[in-house]
ROSE-4610 file (N, C-alpha, C; in Angstrom, 1 decimal, always signed):
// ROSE-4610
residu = [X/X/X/X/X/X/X/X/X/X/X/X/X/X/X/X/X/X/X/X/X/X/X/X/X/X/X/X/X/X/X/X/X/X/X/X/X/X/X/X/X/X/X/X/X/X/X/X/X/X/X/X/X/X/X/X/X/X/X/X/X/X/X/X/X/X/X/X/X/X/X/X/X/X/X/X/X/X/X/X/X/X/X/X/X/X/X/X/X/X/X/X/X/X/X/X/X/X/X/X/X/X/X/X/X/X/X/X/X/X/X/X/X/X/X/X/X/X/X/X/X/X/X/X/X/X/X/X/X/X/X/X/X/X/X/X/X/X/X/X/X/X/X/X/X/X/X/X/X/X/X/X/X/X/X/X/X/X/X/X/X/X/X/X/X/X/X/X/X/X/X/X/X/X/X/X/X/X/X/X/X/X/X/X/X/X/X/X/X/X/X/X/X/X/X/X/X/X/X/X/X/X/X/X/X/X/X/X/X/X]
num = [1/1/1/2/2/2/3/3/3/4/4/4/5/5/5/6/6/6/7/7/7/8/8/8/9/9/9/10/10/10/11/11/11/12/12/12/13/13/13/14/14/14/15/15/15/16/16/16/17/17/17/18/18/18/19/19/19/20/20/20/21/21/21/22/22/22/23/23/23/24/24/24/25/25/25/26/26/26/27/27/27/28/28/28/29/29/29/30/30/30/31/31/31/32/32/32/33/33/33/34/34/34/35/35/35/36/36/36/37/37/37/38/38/38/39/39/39/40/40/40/41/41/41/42/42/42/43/43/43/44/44/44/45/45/45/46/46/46/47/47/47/48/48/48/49/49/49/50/50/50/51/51/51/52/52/52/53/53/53/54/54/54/55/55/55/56/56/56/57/57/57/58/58/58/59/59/59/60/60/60/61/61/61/62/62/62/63/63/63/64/64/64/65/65/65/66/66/66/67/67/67/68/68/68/69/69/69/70/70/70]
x = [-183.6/-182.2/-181.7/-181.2/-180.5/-179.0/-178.9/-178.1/-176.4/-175.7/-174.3/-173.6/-173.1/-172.3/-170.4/-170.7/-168.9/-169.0/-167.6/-166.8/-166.0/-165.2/-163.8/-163.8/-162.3/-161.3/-160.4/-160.1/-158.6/-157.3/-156.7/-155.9/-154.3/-153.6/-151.9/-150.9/-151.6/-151.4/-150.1/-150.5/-149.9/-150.8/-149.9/-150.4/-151.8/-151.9/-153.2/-154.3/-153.9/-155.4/-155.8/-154.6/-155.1/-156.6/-156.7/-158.0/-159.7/-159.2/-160.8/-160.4/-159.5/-159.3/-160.2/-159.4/-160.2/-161.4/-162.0/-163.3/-164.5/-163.5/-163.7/-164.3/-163.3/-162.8/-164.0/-164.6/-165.3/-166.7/-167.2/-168.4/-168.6/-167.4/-167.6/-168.0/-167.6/-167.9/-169.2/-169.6/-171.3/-172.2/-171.6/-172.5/-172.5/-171.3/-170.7/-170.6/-169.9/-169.8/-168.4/-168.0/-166.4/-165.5/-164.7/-163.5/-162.9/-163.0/-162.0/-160.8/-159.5/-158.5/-157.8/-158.3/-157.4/-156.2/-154.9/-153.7/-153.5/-153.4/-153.3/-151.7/-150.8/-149.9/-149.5/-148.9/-148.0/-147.4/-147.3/-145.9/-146.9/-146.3/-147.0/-146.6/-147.9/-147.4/-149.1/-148.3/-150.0/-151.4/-152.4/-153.6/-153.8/-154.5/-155.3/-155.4/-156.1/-156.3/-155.3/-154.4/-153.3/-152.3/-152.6/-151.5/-152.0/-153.3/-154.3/-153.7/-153.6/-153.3/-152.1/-150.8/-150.1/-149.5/-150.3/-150.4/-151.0/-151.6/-152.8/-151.4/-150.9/-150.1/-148.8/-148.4/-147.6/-147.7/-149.0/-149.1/-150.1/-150.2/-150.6/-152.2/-153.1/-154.6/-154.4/-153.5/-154.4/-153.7/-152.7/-152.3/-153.2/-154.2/-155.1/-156.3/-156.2/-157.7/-158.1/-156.5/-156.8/-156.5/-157.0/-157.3/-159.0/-159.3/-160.7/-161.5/-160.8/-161.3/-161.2/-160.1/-160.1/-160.9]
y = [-64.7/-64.9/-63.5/-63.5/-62.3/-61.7/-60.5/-59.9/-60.6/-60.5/-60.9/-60.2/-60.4/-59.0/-59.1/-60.1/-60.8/-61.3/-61.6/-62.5/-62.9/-64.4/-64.9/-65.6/-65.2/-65.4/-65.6/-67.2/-68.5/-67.9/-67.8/-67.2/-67.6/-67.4/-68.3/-67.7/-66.4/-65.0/-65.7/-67.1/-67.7/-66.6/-67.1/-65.8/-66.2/-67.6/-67.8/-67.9/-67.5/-66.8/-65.7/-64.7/-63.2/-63.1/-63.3/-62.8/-63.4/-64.7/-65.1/-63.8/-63.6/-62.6/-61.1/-60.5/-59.7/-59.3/-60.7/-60.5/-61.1/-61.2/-61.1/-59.7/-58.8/-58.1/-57.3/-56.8/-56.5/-56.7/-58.1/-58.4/-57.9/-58.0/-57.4/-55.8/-55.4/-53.4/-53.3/-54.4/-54.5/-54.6/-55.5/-55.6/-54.9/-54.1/-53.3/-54.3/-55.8/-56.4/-56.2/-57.2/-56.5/-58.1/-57.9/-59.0/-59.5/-60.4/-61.1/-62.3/-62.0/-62.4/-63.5/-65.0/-66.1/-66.4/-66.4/-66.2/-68.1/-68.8/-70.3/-70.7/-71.5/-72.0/-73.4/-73.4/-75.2/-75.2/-76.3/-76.7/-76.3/-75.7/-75.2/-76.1/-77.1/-77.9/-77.6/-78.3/-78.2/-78.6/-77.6/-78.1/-79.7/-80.4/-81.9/-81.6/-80.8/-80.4/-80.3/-79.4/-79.4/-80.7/-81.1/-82.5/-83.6/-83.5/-84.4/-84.3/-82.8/-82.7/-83.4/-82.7/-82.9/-84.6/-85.1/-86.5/-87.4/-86.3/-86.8/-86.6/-85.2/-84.9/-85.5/-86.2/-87.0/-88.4/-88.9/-90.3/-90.5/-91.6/-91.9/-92.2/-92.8/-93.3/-94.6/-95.2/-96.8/-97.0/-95.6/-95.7/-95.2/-94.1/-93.2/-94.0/-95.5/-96.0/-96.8/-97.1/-97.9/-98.0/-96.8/-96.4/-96.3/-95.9/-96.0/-97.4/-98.2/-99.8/-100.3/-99.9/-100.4/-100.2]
z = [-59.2/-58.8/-58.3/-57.1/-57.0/-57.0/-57.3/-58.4/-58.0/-58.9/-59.0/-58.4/-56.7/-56.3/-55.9/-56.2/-56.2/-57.0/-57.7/-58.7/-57.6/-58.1/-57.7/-59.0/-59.1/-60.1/-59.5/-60.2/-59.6/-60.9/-60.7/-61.1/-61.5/-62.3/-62.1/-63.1/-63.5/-63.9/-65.3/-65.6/-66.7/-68.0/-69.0/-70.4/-70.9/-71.0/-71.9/-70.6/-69.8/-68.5/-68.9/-69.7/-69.6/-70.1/-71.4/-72.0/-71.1/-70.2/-69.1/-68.2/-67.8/-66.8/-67.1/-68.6/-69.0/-69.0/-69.8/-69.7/-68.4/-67.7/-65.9/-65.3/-65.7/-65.0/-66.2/-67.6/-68.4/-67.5/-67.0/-66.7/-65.3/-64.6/-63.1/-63.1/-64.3/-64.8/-65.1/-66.3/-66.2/-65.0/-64.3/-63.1/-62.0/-61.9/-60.6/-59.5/-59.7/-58.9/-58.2/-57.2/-56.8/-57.4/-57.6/-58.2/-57.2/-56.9/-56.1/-56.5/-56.8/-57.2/-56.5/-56.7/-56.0/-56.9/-55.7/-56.6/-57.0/-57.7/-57.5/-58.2/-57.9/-58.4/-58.7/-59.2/-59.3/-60.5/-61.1/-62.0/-63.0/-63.9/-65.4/-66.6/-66.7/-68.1/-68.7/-69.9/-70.9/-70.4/-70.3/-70.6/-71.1/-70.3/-71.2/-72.5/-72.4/-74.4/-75.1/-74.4/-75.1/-75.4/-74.1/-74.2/-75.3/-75.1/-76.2/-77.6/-77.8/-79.5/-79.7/-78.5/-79.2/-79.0/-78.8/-78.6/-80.1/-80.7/-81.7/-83.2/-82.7/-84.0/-84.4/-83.1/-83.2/-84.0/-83.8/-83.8/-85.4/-85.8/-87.2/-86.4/-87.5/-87.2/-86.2/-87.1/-86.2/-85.1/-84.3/-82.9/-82.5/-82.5/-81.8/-82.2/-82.9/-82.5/-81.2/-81.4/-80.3/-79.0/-78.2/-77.0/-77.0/-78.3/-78.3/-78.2/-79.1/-78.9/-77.2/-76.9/-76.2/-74.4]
C-alpha cells in the first residue's frame, strides 16, 4: 500500500467535530501528510444517534417496541 500523503477533512467547525479534527491533524504529524480542510455547512440539528436517544428517553418500553415489531 502506498504511503498516506493527503488527508481531507469535511469539516462544519461545529464543537463536537473538534476532537476528530484534532486527532486529524495528530495523524497528519505522524505521517507528514498535508491536511486538507473541506469547509461543509447546513442546518445544525442532532446527530441520528443523538436524536435516537433522545427519542428513547422520552418514551416508556412498550412505545420503543413497537417500531421494532413492526
Amino acid at each position: 500500500m502506498p504511503p498516506i500523503r493527503r488527508v481531507l477533512f469535511a469539516a462544519d467547525f461545529a464543537a463536537r467535530s473538534k476532537p476528530a479534527l484534532e486527532r486529524t491533524i495528530a495523524l497528519c504529524q505522524q505521517l507528514a501528510a498535508e491536511l486538507h480542510v473541506l469547509h461543509v455547512f447546513g442546518e445544525d440539528r442532532p446527530l441520528p444517534g443523538e436524536q435516537d436517544a433522545a427519542r428513547r428517553a422520552a418514551s416508556n418500553p412498550a412505545e420503543l417496541l413497537r417500531p421494532d415489531q413492526a
